[in-house]
NUDO-898761 format. One record per residue (C-alpha): residue in one letter; z, y, x negated. Coordinates in steps of 0.1 Angstrom, whole numbers, padded with zeros to 4 digits, always signed. Example, Ala and Ser with C-alpha at 12.3 -4.5 7.8 and 13.67 -1.06 7.14 Angstrom:
% residues 2
A+0078-0045-0123
S+0071-0011-0137
% end
This chain:
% residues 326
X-0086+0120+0497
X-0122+0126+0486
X-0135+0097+0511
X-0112+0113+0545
X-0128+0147+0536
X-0161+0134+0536
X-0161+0114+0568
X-0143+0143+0588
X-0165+0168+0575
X-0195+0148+0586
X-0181+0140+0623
X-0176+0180+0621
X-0212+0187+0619
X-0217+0159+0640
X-0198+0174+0666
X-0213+0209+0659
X-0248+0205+0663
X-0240+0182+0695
X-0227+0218+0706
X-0249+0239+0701
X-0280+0213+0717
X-0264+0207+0741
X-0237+0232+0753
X-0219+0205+0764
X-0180+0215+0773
X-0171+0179+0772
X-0177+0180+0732
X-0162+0212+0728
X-0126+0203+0737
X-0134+0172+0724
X-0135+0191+0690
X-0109+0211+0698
X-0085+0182+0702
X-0095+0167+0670
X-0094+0204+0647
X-0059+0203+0660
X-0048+0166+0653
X-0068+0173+0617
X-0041+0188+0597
X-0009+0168+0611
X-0033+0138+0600
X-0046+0153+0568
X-0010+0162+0555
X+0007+0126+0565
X-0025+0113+0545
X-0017+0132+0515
X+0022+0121+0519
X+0009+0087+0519
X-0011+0088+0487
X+0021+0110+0469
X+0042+0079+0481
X+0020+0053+0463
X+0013+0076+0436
X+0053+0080+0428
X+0056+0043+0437
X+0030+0030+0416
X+0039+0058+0386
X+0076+0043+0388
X+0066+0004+0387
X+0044+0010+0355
X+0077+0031+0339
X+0096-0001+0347
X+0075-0025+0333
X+0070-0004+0305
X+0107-0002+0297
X+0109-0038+0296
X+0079-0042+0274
X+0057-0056+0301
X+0029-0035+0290
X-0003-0052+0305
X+0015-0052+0337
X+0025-0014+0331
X-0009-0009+0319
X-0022-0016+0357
X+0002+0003+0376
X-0002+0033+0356
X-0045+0025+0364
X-0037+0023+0402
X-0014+0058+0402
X-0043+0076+0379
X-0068+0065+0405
X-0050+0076+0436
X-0033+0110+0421
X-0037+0139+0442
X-0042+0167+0415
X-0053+0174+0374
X-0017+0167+0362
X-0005+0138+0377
X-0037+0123+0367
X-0035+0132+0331
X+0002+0119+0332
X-0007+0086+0343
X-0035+0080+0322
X-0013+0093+0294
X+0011+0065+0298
X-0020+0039+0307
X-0030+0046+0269
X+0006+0043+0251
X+0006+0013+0275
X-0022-0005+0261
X-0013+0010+0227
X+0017-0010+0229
X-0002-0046+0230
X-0030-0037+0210
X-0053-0024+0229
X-0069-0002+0205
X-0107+0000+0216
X-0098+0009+0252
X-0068+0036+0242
X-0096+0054+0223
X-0119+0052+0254
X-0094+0066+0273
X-0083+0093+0253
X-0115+0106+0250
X-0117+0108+0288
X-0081+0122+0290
X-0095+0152+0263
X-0128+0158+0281
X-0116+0157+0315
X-0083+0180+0306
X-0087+0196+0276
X-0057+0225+0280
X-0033+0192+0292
X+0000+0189+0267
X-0008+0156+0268
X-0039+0159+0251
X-0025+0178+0219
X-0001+0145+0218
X-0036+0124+0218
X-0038+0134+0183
X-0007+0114+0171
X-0013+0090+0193
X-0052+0089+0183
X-0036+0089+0143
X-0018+0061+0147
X-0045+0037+0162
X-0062+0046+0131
X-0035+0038+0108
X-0026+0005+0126
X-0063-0008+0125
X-0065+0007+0086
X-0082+0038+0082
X-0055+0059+0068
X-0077+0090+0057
X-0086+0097+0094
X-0048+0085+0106
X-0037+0118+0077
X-0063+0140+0096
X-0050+0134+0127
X-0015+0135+0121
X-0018+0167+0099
X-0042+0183+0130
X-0011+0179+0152
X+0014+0192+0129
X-0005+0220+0127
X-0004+0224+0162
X+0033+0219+0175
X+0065+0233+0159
X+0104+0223+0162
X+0108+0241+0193
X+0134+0214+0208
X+0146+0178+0193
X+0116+0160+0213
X+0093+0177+0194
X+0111+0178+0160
X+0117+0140+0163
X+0074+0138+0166
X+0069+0160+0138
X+0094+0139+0117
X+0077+0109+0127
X+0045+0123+0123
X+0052+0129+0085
X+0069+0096+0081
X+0038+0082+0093
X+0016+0104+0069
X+0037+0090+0040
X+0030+0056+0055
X-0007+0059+0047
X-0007+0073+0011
X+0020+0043+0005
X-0008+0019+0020
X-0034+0037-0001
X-0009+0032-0030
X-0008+0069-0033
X+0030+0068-0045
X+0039+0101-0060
X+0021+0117-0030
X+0038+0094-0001
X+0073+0104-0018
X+0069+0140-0007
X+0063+0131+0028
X+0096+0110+0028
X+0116+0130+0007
X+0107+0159+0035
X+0115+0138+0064
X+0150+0132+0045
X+0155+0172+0037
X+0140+0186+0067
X+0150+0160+0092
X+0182+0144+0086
X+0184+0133+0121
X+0150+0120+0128
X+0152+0085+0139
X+0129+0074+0105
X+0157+0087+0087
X+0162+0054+0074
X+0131+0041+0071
X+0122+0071+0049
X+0151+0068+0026
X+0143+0029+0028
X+0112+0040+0010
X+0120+0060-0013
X+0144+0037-0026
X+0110+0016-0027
X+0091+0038-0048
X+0119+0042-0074
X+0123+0006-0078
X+0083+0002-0081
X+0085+0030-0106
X+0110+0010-0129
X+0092-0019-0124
X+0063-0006-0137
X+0079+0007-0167
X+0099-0025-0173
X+0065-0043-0171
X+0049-0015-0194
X+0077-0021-0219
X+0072-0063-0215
X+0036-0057-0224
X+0043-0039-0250
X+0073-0061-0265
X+0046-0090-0262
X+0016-0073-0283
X+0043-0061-0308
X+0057-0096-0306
X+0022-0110-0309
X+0013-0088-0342
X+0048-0092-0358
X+0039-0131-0356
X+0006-0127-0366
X+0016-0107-0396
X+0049-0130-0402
X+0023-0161-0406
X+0000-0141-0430
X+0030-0137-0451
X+0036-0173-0451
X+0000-0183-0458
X-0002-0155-0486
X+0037-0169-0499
X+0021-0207-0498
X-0013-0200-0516
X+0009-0182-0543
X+0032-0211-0543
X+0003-0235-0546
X-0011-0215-0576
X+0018-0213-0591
X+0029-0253-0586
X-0007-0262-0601
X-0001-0237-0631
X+0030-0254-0638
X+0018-0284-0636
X-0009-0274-0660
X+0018-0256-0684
X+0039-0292-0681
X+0007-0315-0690
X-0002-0291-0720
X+0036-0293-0731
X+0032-0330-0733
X+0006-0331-0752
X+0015-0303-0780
X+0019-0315-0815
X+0052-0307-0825
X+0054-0281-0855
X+0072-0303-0880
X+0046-0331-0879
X+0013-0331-0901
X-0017-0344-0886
X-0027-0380-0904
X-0056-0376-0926
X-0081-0401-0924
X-0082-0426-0955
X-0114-0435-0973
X-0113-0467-0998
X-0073-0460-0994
X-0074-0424-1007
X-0066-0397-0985
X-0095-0374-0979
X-0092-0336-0971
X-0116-0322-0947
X-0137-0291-0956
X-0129-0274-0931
X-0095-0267-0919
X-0089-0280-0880
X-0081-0250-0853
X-0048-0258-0845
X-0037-0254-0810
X-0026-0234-0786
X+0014-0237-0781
X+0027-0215-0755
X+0059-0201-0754
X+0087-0219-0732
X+0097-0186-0715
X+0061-0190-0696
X+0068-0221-0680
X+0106-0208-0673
X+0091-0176-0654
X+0066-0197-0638
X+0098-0225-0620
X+0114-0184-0616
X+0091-0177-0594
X+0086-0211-0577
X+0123-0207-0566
X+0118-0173-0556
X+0088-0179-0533
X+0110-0210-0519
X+0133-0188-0511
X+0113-0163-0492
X+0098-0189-0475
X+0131-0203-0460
X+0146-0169-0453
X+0109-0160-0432
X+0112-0195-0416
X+0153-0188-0406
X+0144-0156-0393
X+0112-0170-0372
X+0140-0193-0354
% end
């Protein structure tokens, strides 16, 4: 439109100043003719580019429904280059962007939402940008910005109809998805739980409760595993203490044993009571010594009996520690 403009206003001056030289009648019904054939030309030229604008619009919606997006992609390009006015322009560009959004497109969606918000800022379609802009960021992994975004257009629309409740559920779904990602639980379950309470027929209905399911069952997990660490240090200390025992039980056992075995020896060697020591004989005659020998030590039987008591008492302990151990 911009290019037939141009040329006829230049073939207008043209024609002009050729009048005015010259005076010439010739030109003068010559642009009479032509001022009058302008407008039946200049409207069937604007019903031409409305016709390839609406064709163009309605191939990109076609292969967009049937997840052709590059191809959709280019026919929304070729009705954003040829629209006639602001809004068809911003509406095909909008749909160029979820378009290349769709196959992963991400550098050249941001490029083009920035030209969509510069060139229309008061479009409706630019206060969508910002979900739209939130979710590139999520999908390529900066979930702070994607919660700023998505929070700047909550903050913007309301539930006026079930379009725009549906966004606004998904918008918080998606704001839960990032604290999850950020493994932010306890703050991600509000989000869901309010896309459950507030938004019982949002289409993430049941991916929301699908999380929160999630979160529960990480939450018991994580105490089970708490519990298992704990069982297993208290595990690890009762066995630790349970083999002191058994060392201590053992070296008392050992004493014991070697006191016994002491006591027995000395036992065996005890002169009994009722026999006299032989007195050595000199020229035949017995011979008393001047001094009287110390006699020794007898200890009393009930030593060596406590001392087996208590050998059969460790025993004991020591095969009710090692029964219990099993």
């Amino acid at each position: 439109m911009l290019i037939i403009f141009n040329t006829f206003l230049a073939f207008f001056t043209e024609i002009l100043y050729n009048m005015i030289m010259r005076q010439s009648v010739r030109f003068f019904w010559l642009f009479t003719v032509i001022l009058m054939m302008f407008p039946a030309g200049l409207l069937s030229a604007q019903n031409n580019a409305r016709e390839q604008y609406a064709r163009r619009y309605q191939n990109g919606t076609q292969f967009y429904n049937l997840s052709r997006w590059q191809e959709a992609a280019v026919e929304f390009r070729r009705a954003q280059e040829i629209a006639a006015n602001n809004t068809d322009w911003s509406r095909a560009l909008y749909w160029v962007i979820l378009s290349q959004m769709a196959y992963s497109d991400f550098g050249s969606a941001l490029r083009d939402m920035e030209d969509l918000e510069r060139r229309a800022p008061s479009s409706p379609y630019t206060r969508d940008m910002y979900y739209h802009r939130a979710r590139v960021y999520y999908n390529q992994g900066f979930f702070e910005d994607a919660l700023f975004f998505f929070n700047k257009y909550n903050s913007l629309t309301s539930d006026t109809d079930r379009e725009s409740s549906d966004r606004r559920a998904a918008s918080f779904f998606w704001m839960g998805e990032s604290l999850y990602s950020m493994s932010q639980f306890d703050e991600a379950e509000k989000f869901y739980a309010w896309v459950v309470g507030r938004y019982p027929e949002s289409p993430k209905i049941e991916a929301a409760s699908y999380r929160l399911d999630l979160i529960k069952q990480k939450k018991i997990e994580a105490e089970l595993l708490a519990l298992l660490q704990w069982s297993h240090e208290e595990s690890l200390r009762t066995s630790e203490e349970h083999q002191r025992t058994i060392r201590t039980y053992e070296h008392t056992l050992n004493i014991y044993q070697r006191r016994i075995a002491e006591l027995s020896a000395q036992e065996r060697n005890i002169i009994p009571r009722n026999e006299e020591p032989a007195l050595p004989a000199v020229n035949n005659e017995y011979i008393i010594p001047a001094e009287t020998v110390t006699p020794v030590f007898i200890p009393e039987n009930n030593l060596i009996e406590r001392a087996r008591a208590l050998e059969n008492e460790i025993q004991s302990i020591i095969r009710r520690h090692n029964a219990g151990g099993q």
